[in-house]
N, CA, C and O of each residue as an XYZ file, in Angstrom:
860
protein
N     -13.886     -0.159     14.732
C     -13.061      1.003     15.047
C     -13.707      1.772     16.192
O     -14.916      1.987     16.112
N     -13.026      2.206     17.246
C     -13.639      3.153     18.361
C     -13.985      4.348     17.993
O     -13.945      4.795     16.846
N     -14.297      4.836     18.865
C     -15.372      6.231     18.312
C     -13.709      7.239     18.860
O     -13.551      8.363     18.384
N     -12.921      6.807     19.587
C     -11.357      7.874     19.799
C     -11.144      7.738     18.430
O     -11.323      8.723     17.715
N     -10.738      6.515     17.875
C     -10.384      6.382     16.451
C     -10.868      7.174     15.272
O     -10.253      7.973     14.564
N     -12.173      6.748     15.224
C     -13.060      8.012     14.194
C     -13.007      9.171     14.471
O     -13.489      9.989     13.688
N     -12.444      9.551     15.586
C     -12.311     11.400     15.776
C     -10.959     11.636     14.872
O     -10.728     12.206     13.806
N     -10.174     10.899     15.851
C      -8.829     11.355     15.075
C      -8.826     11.219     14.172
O      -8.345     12.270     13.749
N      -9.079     10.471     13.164
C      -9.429      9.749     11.583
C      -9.899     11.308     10.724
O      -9.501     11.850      9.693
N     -10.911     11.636     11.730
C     -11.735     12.750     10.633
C     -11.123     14.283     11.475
O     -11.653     15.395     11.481
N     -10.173     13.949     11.967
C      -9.569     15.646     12.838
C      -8.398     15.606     11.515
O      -8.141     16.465     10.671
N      -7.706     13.943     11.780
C      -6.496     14.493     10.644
C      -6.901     14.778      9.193
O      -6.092     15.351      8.464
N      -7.849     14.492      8.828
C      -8.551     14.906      7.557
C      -8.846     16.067      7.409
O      -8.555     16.716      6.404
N      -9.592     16.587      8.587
C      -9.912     18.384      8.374
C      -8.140     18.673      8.209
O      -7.693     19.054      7.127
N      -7.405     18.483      9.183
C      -6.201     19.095      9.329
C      -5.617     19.148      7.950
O      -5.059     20.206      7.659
N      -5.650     17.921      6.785
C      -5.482     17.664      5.142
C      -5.773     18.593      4.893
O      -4.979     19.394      4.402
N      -6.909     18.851      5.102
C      -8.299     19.495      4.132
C      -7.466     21.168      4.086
O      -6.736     21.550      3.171
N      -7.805     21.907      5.251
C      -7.587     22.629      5.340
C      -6.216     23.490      5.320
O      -6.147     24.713      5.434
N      -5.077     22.535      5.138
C      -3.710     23.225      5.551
C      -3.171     23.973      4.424
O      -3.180     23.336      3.371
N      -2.734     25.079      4.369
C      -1.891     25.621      3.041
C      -0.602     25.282      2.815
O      -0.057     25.741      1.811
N       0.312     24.194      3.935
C       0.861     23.598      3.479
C       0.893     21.886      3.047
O       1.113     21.102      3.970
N       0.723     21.455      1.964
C       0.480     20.468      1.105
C       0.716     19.122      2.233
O       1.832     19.075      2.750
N      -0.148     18.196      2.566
C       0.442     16.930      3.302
C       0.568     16.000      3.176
O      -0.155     15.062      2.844
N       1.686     16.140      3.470
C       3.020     15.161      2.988
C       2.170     13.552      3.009
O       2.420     12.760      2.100
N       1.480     13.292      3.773
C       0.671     11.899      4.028
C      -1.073     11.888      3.022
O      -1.878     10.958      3.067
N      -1.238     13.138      2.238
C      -2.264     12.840      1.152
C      -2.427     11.511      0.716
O      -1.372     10.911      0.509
N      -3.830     10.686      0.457
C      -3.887      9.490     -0.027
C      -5.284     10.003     -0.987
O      -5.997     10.994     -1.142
N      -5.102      8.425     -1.556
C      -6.196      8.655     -2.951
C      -7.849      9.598     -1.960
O      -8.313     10.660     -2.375
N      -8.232      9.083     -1.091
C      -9.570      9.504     -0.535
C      -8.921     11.104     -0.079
O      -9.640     12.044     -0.417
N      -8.297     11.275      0.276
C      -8.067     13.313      0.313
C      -8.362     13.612     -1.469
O      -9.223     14.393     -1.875
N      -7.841     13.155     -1.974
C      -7.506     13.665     -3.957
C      -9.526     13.663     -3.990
O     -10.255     14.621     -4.249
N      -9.922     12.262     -3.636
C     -11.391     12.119     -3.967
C     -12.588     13.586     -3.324
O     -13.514     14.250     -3.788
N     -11.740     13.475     -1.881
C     -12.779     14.712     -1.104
C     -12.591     16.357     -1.922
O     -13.459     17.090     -2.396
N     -11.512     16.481     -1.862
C     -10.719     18.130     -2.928
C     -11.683     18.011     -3.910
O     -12.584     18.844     -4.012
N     -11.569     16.928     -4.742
C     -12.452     16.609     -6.170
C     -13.740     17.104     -6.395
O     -14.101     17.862     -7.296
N     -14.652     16.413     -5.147
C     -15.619     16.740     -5.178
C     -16.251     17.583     -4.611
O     -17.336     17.943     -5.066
N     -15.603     18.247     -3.186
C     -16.027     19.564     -3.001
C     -15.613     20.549     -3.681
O     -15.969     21.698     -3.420
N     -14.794     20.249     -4.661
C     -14.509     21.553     -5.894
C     -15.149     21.840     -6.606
O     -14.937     22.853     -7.272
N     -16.269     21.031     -6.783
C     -17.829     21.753     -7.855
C     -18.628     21.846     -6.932
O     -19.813     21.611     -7.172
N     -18.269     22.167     -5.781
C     -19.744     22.766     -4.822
C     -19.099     24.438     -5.395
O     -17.963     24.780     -5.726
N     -20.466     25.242     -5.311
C     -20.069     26.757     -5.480
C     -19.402     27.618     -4.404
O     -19.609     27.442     -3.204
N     -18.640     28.499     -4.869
C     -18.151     28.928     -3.560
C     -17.180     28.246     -2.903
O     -16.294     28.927     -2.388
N     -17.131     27.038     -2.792
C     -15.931     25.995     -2.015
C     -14.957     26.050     -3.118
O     -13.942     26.735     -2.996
N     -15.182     25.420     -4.116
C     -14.530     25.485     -5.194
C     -13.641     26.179     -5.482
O     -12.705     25.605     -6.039
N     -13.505     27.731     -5.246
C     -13.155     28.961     -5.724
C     -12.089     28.822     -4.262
O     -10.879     28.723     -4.466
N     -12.589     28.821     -2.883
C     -12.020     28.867     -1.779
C     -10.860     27.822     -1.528
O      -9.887     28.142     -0.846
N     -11.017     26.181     -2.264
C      -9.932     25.330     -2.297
C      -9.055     25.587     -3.177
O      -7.875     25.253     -3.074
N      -9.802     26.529     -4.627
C      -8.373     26.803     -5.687
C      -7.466     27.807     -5.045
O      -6.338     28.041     -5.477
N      -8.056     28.466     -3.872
C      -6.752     29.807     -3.253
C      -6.150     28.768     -2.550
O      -4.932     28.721     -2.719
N      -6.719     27.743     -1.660
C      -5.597     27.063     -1.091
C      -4.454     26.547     -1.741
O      -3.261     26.622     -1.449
N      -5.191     25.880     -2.901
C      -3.952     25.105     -3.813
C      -3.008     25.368     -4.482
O      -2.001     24.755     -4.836
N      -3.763     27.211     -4.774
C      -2.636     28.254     -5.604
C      -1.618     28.806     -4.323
O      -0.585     29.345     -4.722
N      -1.787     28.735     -2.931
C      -0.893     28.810     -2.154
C       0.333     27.749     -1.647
O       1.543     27.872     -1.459
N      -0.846     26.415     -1.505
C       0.434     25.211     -1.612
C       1.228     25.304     -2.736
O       2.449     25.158     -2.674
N       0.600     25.548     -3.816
C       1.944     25.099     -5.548
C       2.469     26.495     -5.319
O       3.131     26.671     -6.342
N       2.585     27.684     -4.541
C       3.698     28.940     -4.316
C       4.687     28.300     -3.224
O       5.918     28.313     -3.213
N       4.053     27.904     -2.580
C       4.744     27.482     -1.325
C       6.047     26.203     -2.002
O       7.171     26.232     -1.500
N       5.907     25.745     -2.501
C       6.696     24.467     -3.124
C       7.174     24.966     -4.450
O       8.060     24.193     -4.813
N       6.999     25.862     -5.295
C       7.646     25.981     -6.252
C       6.708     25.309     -7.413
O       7.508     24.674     -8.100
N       5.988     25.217     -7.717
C       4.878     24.663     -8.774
C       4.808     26.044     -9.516
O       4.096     26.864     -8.937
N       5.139     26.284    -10.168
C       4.453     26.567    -11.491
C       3.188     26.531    -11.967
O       2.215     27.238    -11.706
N       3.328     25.623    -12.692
C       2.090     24.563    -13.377
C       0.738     24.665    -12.127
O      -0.343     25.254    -12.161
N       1.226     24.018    -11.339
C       0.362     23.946    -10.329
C      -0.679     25.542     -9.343
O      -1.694     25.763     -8.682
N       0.700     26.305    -10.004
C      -0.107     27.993     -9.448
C      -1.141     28.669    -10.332
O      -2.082     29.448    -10.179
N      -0.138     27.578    -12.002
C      -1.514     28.297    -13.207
C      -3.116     27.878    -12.977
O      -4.186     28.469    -12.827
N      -2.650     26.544    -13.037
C      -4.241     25.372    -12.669
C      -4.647     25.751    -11.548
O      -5.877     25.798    -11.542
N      -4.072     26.121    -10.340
C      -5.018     26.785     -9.225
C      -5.659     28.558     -9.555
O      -6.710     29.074     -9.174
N      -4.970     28.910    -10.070
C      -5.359     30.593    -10.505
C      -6.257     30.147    -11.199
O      -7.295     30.090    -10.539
N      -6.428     29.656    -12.628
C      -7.717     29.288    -13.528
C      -8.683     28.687    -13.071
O      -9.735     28.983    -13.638
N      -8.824     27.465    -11.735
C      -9.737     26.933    -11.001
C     -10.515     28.334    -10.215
O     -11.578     28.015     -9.684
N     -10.223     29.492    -10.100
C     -11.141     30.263     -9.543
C     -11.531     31.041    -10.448
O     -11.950     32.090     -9.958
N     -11.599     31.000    -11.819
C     -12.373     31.820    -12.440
C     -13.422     31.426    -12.994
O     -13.147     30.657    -13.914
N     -14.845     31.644    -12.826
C     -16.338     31.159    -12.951
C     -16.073     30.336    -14.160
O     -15.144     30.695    -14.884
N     -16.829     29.177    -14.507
C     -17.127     28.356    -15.723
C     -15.967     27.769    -15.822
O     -16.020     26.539    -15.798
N     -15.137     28.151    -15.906
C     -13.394     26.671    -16.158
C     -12.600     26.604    -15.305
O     -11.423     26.241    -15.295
N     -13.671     27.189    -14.106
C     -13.088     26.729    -12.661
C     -12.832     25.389    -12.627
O     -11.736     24.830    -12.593
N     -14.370     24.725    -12.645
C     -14.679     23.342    -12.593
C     -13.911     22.357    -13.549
O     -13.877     21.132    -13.441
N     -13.263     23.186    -14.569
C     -12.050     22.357    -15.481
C     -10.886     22.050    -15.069
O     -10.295     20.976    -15.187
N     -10.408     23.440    -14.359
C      -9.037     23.943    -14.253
C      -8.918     23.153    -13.042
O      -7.758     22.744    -13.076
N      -9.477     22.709    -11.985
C      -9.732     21.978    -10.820
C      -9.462     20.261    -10.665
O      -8.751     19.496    -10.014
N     -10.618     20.211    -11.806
C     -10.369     18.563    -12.306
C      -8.776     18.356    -13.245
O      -8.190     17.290    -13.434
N      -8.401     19.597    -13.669
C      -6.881     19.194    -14.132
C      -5.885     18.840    -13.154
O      -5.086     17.903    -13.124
N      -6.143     19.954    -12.226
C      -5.211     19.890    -11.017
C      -5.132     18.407    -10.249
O      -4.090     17.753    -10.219
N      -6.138     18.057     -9.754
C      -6.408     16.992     -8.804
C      -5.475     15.873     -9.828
O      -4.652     15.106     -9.328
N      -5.733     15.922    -11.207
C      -5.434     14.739    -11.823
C      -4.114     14.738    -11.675
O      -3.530     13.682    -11.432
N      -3.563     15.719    -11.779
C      -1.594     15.750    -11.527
C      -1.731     15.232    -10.231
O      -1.417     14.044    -10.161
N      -2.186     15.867     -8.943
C      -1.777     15.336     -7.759
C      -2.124     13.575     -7.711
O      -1.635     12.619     -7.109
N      -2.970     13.721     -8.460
C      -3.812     12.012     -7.993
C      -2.689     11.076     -8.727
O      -2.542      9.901     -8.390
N      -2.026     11.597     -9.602
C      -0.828     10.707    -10.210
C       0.365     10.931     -9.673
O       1.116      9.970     -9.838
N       0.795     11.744     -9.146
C       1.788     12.015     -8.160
C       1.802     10.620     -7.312
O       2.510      9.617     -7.226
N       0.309     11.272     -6.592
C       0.345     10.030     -5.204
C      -0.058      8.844     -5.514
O       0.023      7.993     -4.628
N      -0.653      8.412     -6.975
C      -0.241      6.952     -7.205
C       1.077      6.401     -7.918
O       1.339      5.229     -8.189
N       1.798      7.487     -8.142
C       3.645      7.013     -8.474
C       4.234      6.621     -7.071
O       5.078      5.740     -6.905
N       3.642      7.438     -6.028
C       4.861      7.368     -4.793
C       3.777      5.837     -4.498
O       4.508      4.878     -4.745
N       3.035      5.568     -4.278
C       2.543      4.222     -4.015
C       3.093      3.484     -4.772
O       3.475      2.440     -4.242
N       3.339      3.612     -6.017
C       3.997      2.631     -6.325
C       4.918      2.509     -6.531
O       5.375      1.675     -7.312
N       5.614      3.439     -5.788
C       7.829      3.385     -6.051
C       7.858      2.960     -4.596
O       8.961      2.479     -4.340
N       6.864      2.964     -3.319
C       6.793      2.870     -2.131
C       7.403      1.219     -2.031
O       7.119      0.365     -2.871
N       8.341      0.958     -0.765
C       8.604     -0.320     -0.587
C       8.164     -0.751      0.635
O       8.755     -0.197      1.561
N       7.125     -1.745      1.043
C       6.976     -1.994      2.283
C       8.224     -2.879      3.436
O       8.732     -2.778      4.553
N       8.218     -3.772      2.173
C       9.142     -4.628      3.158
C      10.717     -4.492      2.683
O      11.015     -4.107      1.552
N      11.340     -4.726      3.328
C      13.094     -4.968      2.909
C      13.566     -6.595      2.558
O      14.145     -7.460      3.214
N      13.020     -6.535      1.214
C      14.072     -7.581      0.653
C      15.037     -7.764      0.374
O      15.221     -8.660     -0.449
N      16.157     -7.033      0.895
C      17.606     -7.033      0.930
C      17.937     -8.543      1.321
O      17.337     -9.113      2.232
N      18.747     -9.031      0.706
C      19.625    -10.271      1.017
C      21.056    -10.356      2.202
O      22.029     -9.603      2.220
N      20.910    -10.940      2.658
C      22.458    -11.182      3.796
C      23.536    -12.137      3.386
O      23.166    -13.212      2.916
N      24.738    -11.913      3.491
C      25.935    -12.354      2.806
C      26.020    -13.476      3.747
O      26.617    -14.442      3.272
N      25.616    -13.615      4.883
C      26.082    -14.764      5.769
C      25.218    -14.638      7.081
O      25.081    -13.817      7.988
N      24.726    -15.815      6.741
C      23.653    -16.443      8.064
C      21.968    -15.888      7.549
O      21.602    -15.857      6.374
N      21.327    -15.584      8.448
C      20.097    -15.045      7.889
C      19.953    -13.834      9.037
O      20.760    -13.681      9.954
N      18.520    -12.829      8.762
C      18.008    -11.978      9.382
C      16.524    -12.235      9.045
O      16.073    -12.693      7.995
N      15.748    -11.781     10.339
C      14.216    -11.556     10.256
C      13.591    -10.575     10.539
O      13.836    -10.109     11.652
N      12.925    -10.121      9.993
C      12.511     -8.919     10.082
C      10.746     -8.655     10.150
O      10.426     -9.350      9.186
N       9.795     -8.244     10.542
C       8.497     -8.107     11.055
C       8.446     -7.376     10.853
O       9.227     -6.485     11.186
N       6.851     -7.206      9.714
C       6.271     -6.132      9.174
C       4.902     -6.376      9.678
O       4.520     -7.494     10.024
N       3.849     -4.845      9.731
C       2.498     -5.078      9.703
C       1.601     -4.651      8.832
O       1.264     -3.476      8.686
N       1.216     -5.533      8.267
C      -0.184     -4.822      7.257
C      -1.143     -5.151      7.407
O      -1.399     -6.288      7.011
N      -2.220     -4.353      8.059
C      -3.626     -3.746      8.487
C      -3.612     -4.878      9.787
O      -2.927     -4.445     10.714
N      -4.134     -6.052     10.025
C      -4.076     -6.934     10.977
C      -3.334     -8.288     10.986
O      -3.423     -8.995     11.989
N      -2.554     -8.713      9.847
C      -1.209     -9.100      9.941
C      -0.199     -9.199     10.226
O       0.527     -8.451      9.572
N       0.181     -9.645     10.764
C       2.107     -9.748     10.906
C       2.594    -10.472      9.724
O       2.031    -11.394      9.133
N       3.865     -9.851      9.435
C       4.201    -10.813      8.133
C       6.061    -10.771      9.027
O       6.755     -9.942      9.616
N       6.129    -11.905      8.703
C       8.458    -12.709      9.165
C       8.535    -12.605      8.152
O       7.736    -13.098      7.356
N       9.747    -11.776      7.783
C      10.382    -12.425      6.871
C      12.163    -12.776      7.113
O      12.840    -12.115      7.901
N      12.629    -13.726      6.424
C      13.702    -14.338      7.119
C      14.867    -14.187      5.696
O      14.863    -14.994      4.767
N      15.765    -13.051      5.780
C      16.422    -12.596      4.594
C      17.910    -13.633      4.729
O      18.616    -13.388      5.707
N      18.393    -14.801      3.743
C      18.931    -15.346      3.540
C      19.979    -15.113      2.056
O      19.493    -14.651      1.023
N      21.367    -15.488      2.159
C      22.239    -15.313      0.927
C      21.637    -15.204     -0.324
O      22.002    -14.308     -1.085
N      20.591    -16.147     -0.707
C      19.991    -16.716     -2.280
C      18.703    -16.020     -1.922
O      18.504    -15.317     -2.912
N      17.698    -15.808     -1.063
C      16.401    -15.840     -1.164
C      16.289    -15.040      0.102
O      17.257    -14.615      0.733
N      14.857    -14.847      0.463
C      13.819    -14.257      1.184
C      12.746    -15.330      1.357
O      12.087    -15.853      0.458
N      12.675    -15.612      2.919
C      12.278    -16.708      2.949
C      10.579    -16.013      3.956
O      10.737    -15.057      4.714
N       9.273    -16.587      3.805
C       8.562    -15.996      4.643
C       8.410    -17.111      5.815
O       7.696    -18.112      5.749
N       9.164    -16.756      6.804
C       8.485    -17.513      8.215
C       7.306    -17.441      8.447
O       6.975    -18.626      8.454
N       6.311    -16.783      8.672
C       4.709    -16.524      9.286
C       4.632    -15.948      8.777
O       5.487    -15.208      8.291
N       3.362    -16.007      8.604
C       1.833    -15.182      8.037
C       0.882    -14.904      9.410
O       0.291    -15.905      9.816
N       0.721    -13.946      9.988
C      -0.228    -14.636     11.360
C      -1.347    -13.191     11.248
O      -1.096    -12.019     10.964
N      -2.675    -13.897     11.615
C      -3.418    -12.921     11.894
C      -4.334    -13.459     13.000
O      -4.692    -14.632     12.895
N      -4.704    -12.825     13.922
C      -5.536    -12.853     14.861
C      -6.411    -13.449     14.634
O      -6.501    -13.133     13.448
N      -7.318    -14.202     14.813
C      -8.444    -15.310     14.811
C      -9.852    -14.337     14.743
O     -10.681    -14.581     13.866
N     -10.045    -13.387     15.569
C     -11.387    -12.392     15.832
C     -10.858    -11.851     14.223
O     -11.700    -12.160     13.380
N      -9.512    -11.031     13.570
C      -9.738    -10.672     12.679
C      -9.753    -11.098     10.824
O      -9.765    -10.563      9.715
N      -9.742    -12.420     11.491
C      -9.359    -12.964      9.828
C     -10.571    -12.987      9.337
O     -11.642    -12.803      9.916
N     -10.260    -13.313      7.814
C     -11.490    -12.735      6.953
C     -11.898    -11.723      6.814
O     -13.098    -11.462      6.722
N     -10.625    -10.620      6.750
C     -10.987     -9.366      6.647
C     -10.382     -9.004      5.211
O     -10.897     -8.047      4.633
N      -9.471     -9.598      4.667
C      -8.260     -9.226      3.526
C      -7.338     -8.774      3.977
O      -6.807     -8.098      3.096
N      -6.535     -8.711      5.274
C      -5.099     -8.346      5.181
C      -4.414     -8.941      5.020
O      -3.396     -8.373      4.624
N      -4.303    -10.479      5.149
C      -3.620    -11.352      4.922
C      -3.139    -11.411      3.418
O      -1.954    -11.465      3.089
N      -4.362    -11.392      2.427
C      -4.135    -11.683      1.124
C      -3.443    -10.250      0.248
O      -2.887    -10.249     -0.850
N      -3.768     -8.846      1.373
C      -3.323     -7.523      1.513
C      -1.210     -7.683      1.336
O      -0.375     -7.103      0.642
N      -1.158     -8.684      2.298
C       0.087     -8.691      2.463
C       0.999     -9.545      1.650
O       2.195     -9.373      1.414
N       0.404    -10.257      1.365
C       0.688    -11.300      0.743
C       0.954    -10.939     -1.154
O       1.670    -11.487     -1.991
N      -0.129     -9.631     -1.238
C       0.140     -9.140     -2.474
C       0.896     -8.333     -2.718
O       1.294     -8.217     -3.877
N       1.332     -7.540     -1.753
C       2.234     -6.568     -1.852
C       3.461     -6.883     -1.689
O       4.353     -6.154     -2.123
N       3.748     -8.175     -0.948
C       5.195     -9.134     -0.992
C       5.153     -9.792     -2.620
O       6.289     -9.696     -3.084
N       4.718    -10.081     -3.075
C       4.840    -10.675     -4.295
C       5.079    -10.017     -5.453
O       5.748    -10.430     -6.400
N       4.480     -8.917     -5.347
C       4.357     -7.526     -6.317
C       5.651     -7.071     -5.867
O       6.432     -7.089     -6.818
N       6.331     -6.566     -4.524
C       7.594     -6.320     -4.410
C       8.569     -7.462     -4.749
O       9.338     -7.220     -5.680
N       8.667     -8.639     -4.166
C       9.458     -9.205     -4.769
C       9.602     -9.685     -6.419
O      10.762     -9.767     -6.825
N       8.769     -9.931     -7.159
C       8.519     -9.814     -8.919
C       9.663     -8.070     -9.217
O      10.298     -8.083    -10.271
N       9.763     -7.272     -8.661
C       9.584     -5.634     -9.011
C      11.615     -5.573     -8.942
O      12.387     -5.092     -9.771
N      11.960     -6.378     -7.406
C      12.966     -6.461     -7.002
C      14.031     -7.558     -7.563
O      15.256     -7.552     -7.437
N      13.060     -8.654     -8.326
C      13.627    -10.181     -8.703
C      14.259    -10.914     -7.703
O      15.376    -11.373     -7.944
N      13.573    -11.160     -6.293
C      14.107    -11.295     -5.182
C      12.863    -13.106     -5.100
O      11.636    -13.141     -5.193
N      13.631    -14.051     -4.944
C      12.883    -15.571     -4.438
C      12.938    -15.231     -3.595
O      13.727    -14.555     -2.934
N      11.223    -16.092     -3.388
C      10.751    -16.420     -1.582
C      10.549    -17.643     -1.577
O      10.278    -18.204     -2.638
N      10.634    -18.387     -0.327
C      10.130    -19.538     -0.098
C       9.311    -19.364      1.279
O       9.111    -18.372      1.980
N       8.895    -20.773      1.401
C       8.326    -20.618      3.170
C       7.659    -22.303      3.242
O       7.496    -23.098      2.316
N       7.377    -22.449      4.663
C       7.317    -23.544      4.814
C       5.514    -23.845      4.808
O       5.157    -22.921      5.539
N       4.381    -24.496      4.460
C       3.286    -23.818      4.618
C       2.992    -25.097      5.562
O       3.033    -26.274      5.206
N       2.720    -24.653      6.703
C       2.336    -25.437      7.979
C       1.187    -24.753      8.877
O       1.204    -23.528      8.991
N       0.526    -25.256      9.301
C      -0.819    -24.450      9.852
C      -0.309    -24.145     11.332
O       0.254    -25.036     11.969
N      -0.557    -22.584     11.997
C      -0.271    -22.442     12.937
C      -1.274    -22.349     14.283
O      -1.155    -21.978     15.451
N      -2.436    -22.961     13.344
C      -3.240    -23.432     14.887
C      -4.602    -24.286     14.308
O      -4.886    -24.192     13.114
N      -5.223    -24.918     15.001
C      -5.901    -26.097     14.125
C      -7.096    -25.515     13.495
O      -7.718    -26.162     12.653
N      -7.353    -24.666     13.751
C      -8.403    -23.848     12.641
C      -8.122    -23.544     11.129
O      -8.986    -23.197     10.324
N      -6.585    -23.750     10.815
C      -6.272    -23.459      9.611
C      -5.920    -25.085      9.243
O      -5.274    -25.942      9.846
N      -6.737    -25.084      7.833
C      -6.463    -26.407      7.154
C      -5.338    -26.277      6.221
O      -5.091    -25.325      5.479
N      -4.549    -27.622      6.401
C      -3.100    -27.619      5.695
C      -3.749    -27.710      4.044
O      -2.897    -27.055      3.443
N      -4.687    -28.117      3.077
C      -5.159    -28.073      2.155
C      -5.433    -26.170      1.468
O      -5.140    -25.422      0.535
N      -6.128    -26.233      2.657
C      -6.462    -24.324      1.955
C      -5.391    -23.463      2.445
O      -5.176    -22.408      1.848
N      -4.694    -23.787      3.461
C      -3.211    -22.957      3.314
C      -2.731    -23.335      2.267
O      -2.544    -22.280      1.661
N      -2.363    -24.235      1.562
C      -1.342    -24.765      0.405
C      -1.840    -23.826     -0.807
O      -1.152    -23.154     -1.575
N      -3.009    -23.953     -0.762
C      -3.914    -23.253     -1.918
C      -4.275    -21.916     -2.309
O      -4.605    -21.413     -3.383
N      -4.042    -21.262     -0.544
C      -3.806    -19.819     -0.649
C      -2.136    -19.725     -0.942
O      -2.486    -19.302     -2.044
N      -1.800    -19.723     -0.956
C      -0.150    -19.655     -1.370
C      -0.182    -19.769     -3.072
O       0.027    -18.781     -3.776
N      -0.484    -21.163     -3.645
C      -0.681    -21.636     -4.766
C      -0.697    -19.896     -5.669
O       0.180    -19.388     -6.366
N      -2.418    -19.231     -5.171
C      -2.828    -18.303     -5.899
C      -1.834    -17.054     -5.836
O      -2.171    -15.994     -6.362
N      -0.727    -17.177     -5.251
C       0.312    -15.990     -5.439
C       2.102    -16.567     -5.951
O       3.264    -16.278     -5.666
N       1.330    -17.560     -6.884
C       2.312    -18.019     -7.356
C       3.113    -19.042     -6.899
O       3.809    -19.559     -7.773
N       3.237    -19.568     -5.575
C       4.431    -20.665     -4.849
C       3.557    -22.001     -5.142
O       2.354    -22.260     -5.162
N       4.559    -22.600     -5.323
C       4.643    -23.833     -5.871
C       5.297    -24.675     -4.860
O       6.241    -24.129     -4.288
N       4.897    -26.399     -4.351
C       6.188    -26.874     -4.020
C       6.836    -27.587     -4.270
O       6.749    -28.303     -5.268
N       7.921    -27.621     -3.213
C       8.983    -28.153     -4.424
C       8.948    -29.966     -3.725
O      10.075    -30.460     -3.770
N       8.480    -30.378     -3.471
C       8.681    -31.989     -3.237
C       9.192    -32.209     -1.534
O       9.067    -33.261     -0.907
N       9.795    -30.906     -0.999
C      10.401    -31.500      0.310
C       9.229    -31.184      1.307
O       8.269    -30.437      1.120
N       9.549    -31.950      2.437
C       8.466    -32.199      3.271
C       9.542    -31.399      4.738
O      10.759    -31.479      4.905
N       8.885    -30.945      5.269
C       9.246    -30.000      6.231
C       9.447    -30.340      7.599
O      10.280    -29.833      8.351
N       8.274    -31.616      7.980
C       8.592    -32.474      9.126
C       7.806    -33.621      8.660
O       7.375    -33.888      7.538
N       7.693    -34.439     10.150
C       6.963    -35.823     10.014
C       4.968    -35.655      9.549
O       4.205    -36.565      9.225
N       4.756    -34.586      9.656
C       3.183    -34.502      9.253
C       3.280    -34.370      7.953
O       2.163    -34.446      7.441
N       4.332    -34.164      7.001
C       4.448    -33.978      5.644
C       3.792    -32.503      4.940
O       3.447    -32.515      3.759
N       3.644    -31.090      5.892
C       4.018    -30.103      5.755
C       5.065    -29.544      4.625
O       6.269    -29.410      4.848
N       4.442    -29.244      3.405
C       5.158    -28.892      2.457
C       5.909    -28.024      2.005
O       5.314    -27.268      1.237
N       7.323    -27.720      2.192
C       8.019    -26.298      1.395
C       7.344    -25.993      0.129
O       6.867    -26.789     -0.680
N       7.384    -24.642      0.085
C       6.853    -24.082     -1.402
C       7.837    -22.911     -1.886
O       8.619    -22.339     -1.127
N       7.733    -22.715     -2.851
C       9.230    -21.681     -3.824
C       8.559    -21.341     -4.933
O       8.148    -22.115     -5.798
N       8.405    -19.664     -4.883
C       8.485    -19.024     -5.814
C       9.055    -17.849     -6.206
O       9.083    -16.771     -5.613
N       9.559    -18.199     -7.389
C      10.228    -17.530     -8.680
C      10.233    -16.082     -9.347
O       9.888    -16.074    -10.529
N      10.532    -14.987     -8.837
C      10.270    -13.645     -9.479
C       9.634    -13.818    -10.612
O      10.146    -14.703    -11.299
N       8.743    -13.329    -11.055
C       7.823    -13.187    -12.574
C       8.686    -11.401    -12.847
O       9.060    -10.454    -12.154
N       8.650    -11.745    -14.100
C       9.169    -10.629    -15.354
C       7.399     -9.689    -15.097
O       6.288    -10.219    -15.107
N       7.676     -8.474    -14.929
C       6.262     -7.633    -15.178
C       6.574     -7.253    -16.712
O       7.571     -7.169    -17.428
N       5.372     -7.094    -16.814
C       5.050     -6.359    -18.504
C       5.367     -5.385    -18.445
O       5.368     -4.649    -17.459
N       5.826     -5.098    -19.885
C       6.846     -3.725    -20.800
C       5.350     -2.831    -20.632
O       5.266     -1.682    -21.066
């Protein structure tokens, strides 16, 4: 990451940190920083006025009591750790009602559509019956980082969520990738194949099946 990058990184964080109105882009590491500078002395007391101003500002209730009680000595440090815990479940509901990709289906012909997650590109190619993944591609300098398997989980987890089939063809897109451990990374997110061969190198289609999540 460049050192422009790490500024802005830690400018939009103060900008989090500090705003009395609530932001809208909070992630788990803002919930973690609030957390723990809330049992420093003195800070503590100074983030519960912020928070008792964001939950006025929005209509919280709840959220104006737990910030008012976070500044009073000794169940500050309670009333604080209550608070964070509502927000910290807030923002892991919207993560997980969040949809990255559009698995919508098309009544006739297909559509493709290109998503990015972290140094990935992910195709996907939306067909009548299914959702098909054209490419997987990541840059060569950055693989072996986890975005690939990043993306790859969050398509699977959405499609299981949606009951939406994918297929894709698993063919290596440059000779550094072996047709054996592509097949095998696929394998571990469930696709299977189905017997057809894709061209003359015997490049295998693979298809998998929405899984039922647990009650």
């Amino acid at each position: 990451m460049s050192s422009e990058a790490i500024i802005d990184a830690l400018r939009n964080r103060a900008r989090k940190f500090f705003s009395l109105d609530a932001p809208a882009d909070a992630d788990m590491a803002d919930t973690a920083v609030d957390v723990g500078a809330g049992f420093v002395p003195g800070v503590g007391t100074a983030l519960s006025a912020r928070d008792f101003e964001r939950a006025r500002r929005e209509g919280d209730a709840l959220g104006m009591g737990l910030s008012a009680a976070g500044m009073v000595p000794v169940v500050g440090g309670v009333a604080r750790a209550a608070n964070k815990a509502r927000q910290t479940e807030a923002i892991v509901d919207a993560l997980r009602n969040s949809k990255k990709f559009d698995l919508s289906l098309v009544e006739d012909g297909n559509k493709i559509r290109d998503y990015k997650v972290g140094s990935s590109t992910v195709s996907l190619d939306a067909r009548p019956d299914m959702v098909k993944l054209s490419s997987l591609r990541t840059p060569q300098a950055k693989r072996g980082q986890g975005s690939a398997k990043e993306a790859m989980r969050q398509l699977v987890e959405q499609a299981d969520a949606e009951g939406v089939k994918l297929m894709l063809d698993a063919s290596p897109l440059d000779k550094k990738t072996s047709l054996n451990r592509l097949v095998e990374f696929y394998k571990t997110f469930g696709f299977e194949p189905t017997g057809n061969r894709i061209n003359a190198l015997g490049d295998p289609e693979m298809l998998r099946l929405p899984r039922k999540r647990p009650e």
